[in-house]
N, CA, C and O atoms as a GROMACS GRO file, in nm:
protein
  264
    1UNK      N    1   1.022  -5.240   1.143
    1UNK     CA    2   0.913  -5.188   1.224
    1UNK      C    3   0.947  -5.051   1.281
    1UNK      O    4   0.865  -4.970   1.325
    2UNK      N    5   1.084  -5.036   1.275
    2UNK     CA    6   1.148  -4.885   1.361
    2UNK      C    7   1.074  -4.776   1.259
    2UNK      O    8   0.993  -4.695   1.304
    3UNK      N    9   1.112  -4.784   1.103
    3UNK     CA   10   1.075  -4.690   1.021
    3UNK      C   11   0.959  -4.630   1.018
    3UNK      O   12   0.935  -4.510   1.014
    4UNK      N   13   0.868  -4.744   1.022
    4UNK     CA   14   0.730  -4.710   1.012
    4UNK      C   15   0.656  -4.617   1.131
    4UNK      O   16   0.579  -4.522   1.118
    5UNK      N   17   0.720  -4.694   1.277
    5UNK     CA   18   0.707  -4.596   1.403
    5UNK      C   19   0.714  -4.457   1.380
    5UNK      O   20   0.643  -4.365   1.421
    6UNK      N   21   0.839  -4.457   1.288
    6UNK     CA   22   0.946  -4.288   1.282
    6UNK      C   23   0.813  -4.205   1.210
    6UNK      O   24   0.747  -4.108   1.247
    7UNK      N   25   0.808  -4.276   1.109
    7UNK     CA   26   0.728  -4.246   0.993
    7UNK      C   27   0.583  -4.170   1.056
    7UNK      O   28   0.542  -4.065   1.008
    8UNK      N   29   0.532  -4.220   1.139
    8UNK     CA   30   0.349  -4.187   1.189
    8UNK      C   31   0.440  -4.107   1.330
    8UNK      O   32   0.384  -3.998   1.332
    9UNK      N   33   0.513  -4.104   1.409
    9UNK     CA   34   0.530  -4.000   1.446
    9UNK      C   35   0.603  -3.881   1.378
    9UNK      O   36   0.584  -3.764   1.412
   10UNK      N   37   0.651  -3.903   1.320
   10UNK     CA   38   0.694  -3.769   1.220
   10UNK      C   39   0.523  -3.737   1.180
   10UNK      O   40   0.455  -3.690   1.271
   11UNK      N   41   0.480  -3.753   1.091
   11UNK     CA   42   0.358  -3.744   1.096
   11UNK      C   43   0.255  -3.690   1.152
   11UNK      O   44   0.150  -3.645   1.105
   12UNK      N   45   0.316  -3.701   1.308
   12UNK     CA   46   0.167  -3.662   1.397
   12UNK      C   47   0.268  -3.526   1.463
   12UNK      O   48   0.206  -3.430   1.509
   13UNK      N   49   0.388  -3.524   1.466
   13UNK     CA   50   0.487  -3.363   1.486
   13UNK      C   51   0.407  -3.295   1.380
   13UNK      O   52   0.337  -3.197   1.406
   14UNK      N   53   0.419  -3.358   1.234
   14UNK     CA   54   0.383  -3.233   1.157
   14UNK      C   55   0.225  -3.213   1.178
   14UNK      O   56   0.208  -3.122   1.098
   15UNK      N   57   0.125  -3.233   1.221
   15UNK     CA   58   0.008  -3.198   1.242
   15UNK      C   59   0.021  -3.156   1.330
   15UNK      O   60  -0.082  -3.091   1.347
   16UNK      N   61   0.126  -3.135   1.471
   16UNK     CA   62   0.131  -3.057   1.556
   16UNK      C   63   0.156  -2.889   1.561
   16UNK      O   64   0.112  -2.791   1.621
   17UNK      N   65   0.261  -2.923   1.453
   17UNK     CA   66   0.325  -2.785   1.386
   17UNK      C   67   0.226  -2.759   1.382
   17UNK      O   68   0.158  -2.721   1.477
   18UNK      N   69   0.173  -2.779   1.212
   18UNK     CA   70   0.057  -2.722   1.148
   18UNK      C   71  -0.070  -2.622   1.263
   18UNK      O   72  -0.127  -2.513   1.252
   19UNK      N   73  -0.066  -2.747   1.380
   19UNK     CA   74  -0.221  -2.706   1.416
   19UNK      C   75  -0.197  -2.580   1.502
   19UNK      O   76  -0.287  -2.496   1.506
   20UNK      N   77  -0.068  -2.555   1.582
   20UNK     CA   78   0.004  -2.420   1.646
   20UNK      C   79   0.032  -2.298   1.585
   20UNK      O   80   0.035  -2.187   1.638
   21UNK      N   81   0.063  -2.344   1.411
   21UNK     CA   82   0.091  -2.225   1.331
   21UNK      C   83  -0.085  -2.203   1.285
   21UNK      O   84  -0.078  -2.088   1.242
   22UNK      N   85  -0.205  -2.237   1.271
   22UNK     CA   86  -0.323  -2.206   1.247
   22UNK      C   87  -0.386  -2.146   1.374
   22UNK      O   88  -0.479  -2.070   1.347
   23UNK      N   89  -0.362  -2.159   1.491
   23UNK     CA   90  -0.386  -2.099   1.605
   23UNK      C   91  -0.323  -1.943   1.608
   23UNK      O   92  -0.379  -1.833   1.608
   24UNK      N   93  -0.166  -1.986   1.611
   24UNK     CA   94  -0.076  -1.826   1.581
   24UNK      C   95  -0.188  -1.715   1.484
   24UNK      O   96  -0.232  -1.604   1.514
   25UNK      N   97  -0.217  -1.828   1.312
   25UNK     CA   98  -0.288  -1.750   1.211
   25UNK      C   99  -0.414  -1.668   1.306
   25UNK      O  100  -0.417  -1.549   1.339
   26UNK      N  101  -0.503  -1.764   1.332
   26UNK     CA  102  -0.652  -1.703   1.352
   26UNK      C  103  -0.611  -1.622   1.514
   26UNK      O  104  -0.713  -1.557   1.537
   27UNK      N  105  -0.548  -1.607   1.587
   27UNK     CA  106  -0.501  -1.501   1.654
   27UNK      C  107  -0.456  -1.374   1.615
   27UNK      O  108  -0.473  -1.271   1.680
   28UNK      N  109  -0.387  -1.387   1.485
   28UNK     CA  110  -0.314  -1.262   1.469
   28UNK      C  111  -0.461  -1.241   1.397
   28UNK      O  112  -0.533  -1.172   1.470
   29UNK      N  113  -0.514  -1.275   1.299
   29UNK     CA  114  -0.658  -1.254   1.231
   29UNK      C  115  -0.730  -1.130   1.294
   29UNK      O  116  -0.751  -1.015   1.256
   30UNK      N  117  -0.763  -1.206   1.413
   30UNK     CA  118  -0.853  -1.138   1.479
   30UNK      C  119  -0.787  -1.013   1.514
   30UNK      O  120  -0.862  -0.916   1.515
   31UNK      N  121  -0.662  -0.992   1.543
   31UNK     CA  122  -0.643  -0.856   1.634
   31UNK      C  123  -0.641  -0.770   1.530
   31UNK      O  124  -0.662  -0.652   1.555
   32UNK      N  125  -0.616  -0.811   1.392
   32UNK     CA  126  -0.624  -0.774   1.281
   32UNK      C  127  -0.721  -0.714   1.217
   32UNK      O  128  -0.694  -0.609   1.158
   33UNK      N  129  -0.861  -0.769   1.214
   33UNK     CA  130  -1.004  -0.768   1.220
   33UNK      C  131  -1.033  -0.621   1.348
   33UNK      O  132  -1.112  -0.529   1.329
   34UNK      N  133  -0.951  -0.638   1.461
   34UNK     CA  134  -0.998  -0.571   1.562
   34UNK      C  135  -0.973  -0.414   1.497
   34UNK      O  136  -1.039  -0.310   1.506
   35UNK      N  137  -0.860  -0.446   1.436
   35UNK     CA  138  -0.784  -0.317   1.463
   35UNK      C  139  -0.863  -0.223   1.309
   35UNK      O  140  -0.883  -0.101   1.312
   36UNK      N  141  -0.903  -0.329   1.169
   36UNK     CA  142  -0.952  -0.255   1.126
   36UNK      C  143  -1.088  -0.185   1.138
   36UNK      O  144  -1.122  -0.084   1.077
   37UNK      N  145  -1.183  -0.279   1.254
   37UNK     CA  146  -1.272  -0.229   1.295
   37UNK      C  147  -1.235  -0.090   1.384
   37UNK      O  148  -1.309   0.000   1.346
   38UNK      N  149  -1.188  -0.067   1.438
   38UNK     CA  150  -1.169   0.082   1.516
   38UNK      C  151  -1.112   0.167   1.423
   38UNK      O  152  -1.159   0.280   1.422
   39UNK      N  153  -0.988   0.134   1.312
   39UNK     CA  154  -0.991   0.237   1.227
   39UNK      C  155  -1.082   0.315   1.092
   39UNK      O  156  -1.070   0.422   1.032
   40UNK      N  157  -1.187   0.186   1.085
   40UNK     CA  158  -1.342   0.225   1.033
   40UNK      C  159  -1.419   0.308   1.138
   40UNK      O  160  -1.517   0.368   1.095
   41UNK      N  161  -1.393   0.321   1.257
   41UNK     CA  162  -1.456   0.399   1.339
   41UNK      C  163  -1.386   0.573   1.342
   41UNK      O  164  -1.445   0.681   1.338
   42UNK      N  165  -1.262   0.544   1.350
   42UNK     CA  166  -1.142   0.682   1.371
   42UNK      C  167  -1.214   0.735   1.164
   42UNK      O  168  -1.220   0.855   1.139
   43UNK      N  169  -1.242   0.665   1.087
   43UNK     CA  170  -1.221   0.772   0.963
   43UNK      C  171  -1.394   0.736   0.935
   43UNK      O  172  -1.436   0.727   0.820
   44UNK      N  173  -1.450   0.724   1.009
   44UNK     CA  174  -1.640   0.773   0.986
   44UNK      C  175  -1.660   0.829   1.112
   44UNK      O  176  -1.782   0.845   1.122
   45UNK      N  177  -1.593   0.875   1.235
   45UNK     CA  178  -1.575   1.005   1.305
   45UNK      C  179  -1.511   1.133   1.223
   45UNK      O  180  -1.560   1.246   1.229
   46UNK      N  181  -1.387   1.097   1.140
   46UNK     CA  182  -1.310   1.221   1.112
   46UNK      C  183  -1.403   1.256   0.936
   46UNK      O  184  -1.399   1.361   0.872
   47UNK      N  185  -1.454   1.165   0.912
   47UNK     CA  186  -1.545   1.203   0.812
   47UNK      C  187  -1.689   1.309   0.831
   47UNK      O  188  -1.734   1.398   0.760
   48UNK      N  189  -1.728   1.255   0.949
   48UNK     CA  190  -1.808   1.326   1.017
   48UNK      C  191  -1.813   1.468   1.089
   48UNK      O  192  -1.906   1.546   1.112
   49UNK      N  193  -1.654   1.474   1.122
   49UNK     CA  194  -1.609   1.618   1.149
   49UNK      C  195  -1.599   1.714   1.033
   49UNK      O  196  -1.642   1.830   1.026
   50UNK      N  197  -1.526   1.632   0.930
   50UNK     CA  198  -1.509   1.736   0.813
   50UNK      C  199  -1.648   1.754   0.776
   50UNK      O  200  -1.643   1.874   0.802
   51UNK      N  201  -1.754   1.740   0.743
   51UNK     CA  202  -1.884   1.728   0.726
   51UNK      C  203  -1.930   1.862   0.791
   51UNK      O  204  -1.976   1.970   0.754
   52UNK      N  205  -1.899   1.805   0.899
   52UNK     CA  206  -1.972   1.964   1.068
   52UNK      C  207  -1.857   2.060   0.988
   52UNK      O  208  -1.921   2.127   0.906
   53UNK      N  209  -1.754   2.083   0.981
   53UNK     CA  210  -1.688   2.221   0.926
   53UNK      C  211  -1.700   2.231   0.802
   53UNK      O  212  -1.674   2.344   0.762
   54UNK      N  213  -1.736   2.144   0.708
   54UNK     CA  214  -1.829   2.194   0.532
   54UNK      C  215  -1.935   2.319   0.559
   54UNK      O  216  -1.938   2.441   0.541
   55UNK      N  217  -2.014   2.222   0.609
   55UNK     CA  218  -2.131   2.261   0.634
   55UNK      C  219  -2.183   2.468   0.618
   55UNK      O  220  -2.267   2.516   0.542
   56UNK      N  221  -2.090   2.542   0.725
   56UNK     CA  222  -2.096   2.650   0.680
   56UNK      C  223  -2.019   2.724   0.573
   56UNK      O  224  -2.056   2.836   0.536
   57UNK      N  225  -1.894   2.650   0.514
   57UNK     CA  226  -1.895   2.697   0.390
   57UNK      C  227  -1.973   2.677   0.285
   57UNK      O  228  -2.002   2.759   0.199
   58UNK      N  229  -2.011   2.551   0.295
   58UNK     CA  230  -2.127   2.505   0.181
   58UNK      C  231  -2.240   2.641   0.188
   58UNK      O  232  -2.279   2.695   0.085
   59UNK      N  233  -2.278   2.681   0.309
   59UNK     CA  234  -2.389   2.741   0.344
   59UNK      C  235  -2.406   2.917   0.240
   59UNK      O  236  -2.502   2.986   0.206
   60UNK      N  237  -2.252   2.925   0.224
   60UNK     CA  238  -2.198   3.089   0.199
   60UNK      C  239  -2.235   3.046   0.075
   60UNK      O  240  -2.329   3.107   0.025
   61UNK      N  241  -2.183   2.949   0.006
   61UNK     CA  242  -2.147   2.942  -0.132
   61UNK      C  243  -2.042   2.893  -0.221
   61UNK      O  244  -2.009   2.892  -0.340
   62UNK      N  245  -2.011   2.861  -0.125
   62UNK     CA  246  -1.834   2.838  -0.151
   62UNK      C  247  -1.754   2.943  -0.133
   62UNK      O  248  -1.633   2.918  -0.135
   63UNK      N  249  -1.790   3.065  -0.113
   63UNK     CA  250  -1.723   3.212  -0.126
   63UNK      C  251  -1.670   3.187   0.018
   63UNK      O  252  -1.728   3.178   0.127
   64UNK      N  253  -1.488   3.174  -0.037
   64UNK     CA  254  -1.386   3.245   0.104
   64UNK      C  255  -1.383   3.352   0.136
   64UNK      O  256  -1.402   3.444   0.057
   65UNK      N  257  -1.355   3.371   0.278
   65UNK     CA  258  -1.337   3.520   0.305
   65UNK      C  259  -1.196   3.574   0.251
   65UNK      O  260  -1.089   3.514   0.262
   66UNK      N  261  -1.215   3.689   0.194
   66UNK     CA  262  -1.084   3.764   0.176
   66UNK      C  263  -1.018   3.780   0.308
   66UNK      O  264  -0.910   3.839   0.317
   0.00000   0.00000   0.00000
């Protein structure tokens, strides 16, 4: 009867593990998620800048100044 005890609590440790390391997962996820959301923001701002300084070369022609 000892084994079987051992057995379903071993058992219910490893669903403990498990359920702490899926918490750890969908935590790091998200900051993860967070972080590529703001760096979609930092490069469709810096996209948007290069755009505003095209703009008057486009306007010339492409022609640099000597």
């Amino acid at each position: 009867m000892l084994w079987p005890m051992i057995a379903i609590a071993l058992g219910f440790l490893g669903l403990a593990v498990l359920g702490v390391l899926a918490v750890r997962v969908f935590v790091e996820v998200r900051r993860l998620a967070r972080q590529v959301g703001q760096t979609s923001e930092r490069i469709q701002r810096a996209a948007e800048d290069l755009e505003r300084a095209a703009t008057p070369l486009a306007a010339r022609g492409g022609r640099a100044k000597a």
